[in-house]
C-alpha positions in Angstrom: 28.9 -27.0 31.0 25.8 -26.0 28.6 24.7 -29.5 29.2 24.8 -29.3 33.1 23.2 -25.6 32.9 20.1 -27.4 31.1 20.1 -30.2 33.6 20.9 -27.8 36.6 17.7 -25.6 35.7 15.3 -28.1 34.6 16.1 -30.2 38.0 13.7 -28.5 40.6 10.2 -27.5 38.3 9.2 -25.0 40.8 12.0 -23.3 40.8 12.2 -23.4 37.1 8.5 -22.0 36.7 9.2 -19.1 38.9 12.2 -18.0 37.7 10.8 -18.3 34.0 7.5 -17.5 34.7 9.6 -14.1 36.4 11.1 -13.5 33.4 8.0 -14.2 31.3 6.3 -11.6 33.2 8.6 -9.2 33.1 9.1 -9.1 29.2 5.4 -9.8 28.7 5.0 -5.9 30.4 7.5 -4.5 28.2 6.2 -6.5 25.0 3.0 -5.8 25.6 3.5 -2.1 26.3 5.6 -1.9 22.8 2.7 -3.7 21.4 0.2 -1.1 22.5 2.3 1.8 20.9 3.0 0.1 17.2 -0.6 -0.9 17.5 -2.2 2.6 17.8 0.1 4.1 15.6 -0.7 1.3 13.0 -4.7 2.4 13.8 -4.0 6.6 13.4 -3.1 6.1 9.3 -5.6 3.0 9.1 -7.3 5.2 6.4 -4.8 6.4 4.4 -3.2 2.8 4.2 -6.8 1.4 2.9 -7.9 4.3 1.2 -7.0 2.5 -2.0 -4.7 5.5 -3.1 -1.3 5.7 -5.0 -1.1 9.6 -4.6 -2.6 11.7 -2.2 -3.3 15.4 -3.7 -3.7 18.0 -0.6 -3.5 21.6 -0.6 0.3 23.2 -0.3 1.8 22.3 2.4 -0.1 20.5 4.0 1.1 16.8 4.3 -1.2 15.3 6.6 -5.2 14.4 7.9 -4.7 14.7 11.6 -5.4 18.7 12.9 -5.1 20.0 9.4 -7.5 21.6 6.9 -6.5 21.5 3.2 -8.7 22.7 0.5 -8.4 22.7 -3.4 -10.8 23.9 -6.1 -12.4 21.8 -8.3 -10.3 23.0 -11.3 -7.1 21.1 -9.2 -8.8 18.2 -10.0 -9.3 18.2 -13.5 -5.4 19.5 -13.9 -4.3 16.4 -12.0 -6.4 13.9 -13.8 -4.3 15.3 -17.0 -1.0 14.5 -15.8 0.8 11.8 -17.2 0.8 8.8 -15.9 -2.6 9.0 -13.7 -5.6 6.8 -14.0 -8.2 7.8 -12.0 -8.8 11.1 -9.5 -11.6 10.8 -6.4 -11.6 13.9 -4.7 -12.8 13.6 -1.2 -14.2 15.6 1.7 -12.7 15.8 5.2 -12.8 17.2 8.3 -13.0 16.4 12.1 -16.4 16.0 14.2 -18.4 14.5 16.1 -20.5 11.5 15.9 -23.9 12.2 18.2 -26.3 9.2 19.4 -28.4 11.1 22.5 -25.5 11.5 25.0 -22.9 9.7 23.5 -20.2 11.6 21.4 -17.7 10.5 19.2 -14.8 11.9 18.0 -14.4 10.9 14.1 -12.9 11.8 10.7 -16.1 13.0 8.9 -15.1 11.6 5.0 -17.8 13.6 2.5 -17.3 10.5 -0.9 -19.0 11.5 -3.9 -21.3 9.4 -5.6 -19.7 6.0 -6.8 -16.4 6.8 -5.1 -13.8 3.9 -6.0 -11.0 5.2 -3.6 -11.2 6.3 0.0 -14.5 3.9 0.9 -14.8 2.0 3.9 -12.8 -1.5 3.1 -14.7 -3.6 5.2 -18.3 -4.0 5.6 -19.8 -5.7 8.6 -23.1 -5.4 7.6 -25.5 -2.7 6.0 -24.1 -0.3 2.7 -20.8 0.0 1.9 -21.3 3.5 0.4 -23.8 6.2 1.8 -26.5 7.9 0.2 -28.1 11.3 0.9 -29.1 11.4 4.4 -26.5 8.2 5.0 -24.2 7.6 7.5 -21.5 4.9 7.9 -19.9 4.4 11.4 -17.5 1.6 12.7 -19.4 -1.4 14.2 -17.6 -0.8 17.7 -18.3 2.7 17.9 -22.0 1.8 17.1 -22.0 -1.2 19.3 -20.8 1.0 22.4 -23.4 3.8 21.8 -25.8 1.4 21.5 -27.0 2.1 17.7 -28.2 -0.3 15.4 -28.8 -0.1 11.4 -31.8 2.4 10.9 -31.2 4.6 13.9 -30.0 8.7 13.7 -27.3 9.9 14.3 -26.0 13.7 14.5 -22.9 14.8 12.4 -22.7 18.7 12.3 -25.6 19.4 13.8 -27.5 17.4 10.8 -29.3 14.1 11.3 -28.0 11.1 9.2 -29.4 7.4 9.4 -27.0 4.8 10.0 -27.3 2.4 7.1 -23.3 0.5 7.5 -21.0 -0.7 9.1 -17.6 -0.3 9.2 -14.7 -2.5 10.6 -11.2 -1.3 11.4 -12.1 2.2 11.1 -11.9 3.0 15.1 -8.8 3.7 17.2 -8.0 5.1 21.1 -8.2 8.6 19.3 -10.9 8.5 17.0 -13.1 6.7 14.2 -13.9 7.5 10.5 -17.3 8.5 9.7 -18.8 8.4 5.7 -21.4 10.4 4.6 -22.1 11.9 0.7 -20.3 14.7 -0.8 -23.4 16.4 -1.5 -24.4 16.7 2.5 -21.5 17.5 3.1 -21.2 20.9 1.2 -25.0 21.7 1.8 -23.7 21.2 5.4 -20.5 23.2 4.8 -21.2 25.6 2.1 -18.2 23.9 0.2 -19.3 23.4 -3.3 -16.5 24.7 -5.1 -13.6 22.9 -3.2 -13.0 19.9 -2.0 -10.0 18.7 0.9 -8.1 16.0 -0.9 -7.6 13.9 -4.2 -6.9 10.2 -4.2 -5.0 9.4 -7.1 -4.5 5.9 -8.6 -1.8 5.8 -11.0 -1.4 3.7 -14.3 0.0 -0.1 -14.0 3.4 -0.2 -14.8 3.6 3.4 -13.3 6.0 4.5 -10.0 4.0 6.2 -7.2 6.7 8.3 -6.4 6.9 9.6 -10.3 4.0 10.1 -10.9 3.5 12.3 -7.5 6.9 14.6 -8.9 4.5 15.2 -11.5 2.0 16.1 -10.6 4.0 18.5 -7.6 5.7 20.0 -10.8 2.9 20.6 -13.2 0.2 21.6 -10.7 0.3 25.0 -8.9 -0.1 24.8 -4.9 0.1 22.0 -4.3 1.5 18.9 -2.2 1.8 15.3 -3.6 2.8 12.5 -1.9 3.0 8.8 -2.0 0.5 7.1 0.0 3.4 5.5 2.2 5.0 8.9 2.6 1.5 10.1 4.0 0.8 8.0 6.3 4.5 8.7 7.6 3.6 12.4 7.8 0.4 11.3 9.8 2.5 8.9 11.8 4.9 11.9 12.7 2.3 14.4 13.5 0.5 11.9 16.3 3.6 10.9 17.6 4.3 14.3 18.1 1.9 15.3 20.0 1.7 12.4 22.3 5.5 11.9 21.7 6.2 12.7 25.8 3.6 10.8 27.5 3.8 7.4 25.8 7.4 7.9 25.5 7.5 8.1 29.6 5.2 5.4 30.0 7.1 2.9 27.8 10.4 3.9 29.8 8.9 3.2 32.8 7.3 0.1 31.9 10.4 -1.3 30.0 12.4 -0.6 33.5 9.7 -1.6 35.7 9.9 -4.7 32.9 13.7 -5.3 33.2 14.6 -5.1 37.2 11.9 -7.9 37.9 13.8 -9.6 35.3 17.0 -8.8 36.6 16.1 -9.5 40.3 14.5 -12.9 39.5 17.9 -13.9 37.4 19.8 -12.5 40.1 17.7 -14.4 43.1 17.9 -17.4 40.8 21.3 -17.8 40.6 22.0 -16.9 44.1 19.5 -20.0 44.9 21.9 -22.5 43.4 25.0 -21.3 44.9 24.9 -25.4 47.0 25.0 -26.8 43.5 27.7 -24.9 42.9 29.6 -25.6 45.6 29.0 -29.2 45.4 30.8 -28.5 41.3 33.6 -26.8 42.9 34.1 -29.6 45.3 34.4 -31.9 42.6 36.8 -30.0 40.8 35.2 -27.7 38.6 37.2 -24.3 37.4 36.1 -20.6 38.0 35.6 -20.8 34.1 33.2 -23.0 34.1 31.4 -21.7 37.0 31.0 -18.7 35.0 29.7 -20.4 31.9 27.2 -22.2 33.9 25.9 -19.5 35.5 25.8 -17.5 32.4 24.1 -20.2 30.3 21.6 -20.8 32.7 20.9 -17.1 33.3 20.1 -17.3 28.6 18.2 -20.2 28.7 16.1 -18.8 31.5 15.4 -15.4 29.6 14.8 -17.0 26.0 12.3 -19.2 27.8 10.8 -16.4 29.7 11.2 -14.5 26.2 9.0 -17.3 24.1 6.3 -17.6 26.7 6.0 -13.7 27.3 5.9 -13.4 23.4 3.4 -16.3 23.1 1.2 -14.7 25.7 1.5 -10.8 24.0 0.4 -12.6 20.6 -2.4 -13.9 21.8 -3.8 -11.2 23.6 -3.2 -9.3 19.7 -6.1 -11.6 18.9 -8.2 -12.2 21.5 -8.5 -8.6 22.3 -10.2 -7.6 19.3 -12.8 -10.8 19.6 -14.1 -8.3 22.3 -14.7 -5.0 20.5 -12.0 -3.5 22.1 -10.8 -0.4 19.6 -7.6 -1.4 20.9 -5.0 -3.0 18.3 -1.6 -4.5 19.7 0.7 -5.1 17.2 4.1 -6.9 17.7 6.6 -5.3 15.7 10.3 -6.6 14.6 12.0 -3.8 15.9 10.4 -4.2 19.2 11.5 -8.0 18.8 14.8 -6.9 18.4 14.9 -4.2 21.0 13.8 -6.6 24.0 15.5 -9.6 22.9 18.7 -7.9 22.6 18.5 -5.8 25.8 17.4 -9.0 27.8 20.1 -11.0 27.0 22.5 -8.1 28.3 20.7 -7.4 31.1 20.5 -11.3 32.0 24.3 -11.6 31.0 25.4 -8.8 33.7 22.5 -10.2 36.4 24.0 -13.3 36.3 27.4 -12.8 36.5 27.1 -10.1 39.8 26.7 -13.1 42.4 29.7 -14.7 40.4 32.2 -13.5 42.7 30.3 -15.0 45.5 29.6 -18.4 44.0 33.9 -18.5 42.8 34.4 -17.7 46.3 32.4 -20.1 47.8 34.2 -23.3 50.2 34.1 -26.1 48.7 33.8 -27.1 52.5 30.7 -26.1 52.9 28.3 -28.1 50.7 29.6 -31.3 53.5 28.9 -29.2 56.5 25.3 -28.5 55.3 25.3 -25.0 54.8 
């Protein structure tokens, strides 16, 4: 029966394209959509992931970048370099502002690195410095690229004018961008010479993140330290949080929208062989296997609508970025998992509603032409 379900679809091509290319359709929406979501969420902690850092150091209670203000004094830094089991300490400057070429403003994380900074530096460099001086700015190439600046032109970051001497890639998202300029502006600019926001710490080799961070959470007075991973989480939540409803809605609606075409073009397609399957009860063939030809079908329609939707949401993860788009798709397992399993259902119980209809079918009629 399997055998005849292959044969049975792959007998008429147009029929086979549009009820795969249906299907394809369908899931490519609801891939794609999925896609969007893991993609910008991947984008929000793209800092904190390449900042380079084992530990991050923040004032108490605070545990994340986005809509927070943390602030430590120098002395924090000097008590955390001392705790066993860390290597290195770069504190950092942070806070969130915009980036101002004539008309065009940009939201951005404004990073103030001290001078030589190992951790929390741009990791890609398209072109120009990859650290800034006094008087330095370093932007993301498709922030720059859409304001129209090039290497050499000003820029305003609180209030000041900085030239732009870099470029940075990955450091731009649908929210916002990261910005670099030098510690030193930025406490002329803030007043902040006695404090800093956070402290990247890079532990020993041989030495446990998550040890290490206990540590320095036990011997250090107000503060919080976390794992990078468990930071990024926090920064994960906190966006999610606040934007939880609206793409939650959106997906929904998309993976609906997504599933009824696929449903209705299963559906449709199995109601378009129901001659076929007169013609197999004619000959003999059991209610059984009417059902497991209709069902098999109904599978090998939706994993071949699945592959070609998946191939087509893959390669729109790299061709959209060839553009300058500060969109990211990002493919995820769980979203593989999610739409694979809940197609197959959905194809499963599509298929098997005209089944009544095709078991009751006479066998009569496939000779009177009907």
């Amino acid at each position: 029966m399997i055998r005849l379900a292959f044969r049975n679809l792959f007998q008429n091509k147009i029929r086979l394209v549009i009820s795969v290319g249906g299907v394809a359709l369908a899931l490519l929406l609801v891939l794609s959509l999925d896609a969007v979501f893991t993609g910008v969420e991947r984008q929000v902690t793209a800092y904190i992931e390449h900042s380079g850092a084992d530990v991050w150091v923040s004032q108490e209670d605070v545990r994340n970048m986005h809509m927070a203000s943390s602030s430590l004094s120098d002395s924090v830094a000097r008590k955390v370099k001392n705790v066993p089991g860390v290597l290195s300490v770069t504190p950092i400057h942070y806070l969130t502002n915009n980036v101002v070429a004539g008309n065009e403003q940009n939201l951005a994380y404004i990073i103030g690195l001290p001078e030589n900074a190992q951790l929390g530096i741009p990791w890609i460099i398209s072109s120009g410095r990859s650290l800034p001086g006094e008087g330095e700015t370093i932007i993301d190439r498709n922030v720059a690229e859409k304001s129209g600046i090039a290497l050499g032109d000003q820029v305003k970051i609180l209030g000041k004018g900085f030239e732009v001497t870099g470029f940075s890639e990955g450091t731009a998202s649908l929210v916002n961008s990261v910005a670099f300029i030098s510690m030193k502006d930025f406490e002329e600019m803030r007043g902040s010479y006695d404090t800093v926001s956070f402290l990247l710490v890079k532990v020993n080799e041989g030495e446990s993140p998550e040890v290490v961070a206990a540590r320095i959470q036990a011997q250090v007075r107000d503060v919080t330290a976390q794992t990078r991973n468990d930071f990024a989480a926090q920064e994960r939540q906190v966006v999610g949080d606040m934007s939880t409803d609206l793409i939650t809605i959106m997906n929904l609606i998309g993976f609906l929208i997504g599933l009824a075409v696929m449903a209705l073009t299963v559906y449709t397609s199995t109601l378009s062989r129901r001659r076929e399957y007169g013609m197999l009860k004619a000959l003999g063939a059991r209610s059984a296997d009417l059902y497991l030809t209709v069902l098999a079908q109904a599978i090998l329609s939706v994993i071949l609508g699945f592959l070609f939707g998946l191939a087509i949401t893959l390669l729109m993860t790299v061709v959209i970025p060839i553009f300058g788009s500060t969109l990211a798709l990002e493919v995820s397992h769980a979203s593989l998992l999610k739409v694979g399993s809940v197609s197959l259902i959905i194809a499963a119980v599509s298929a098997m509603l005209p089944i009544r209809q095709i078991a009751g079918l006479d066998p009569a009629m496939v000779f009177r032409g009907r």
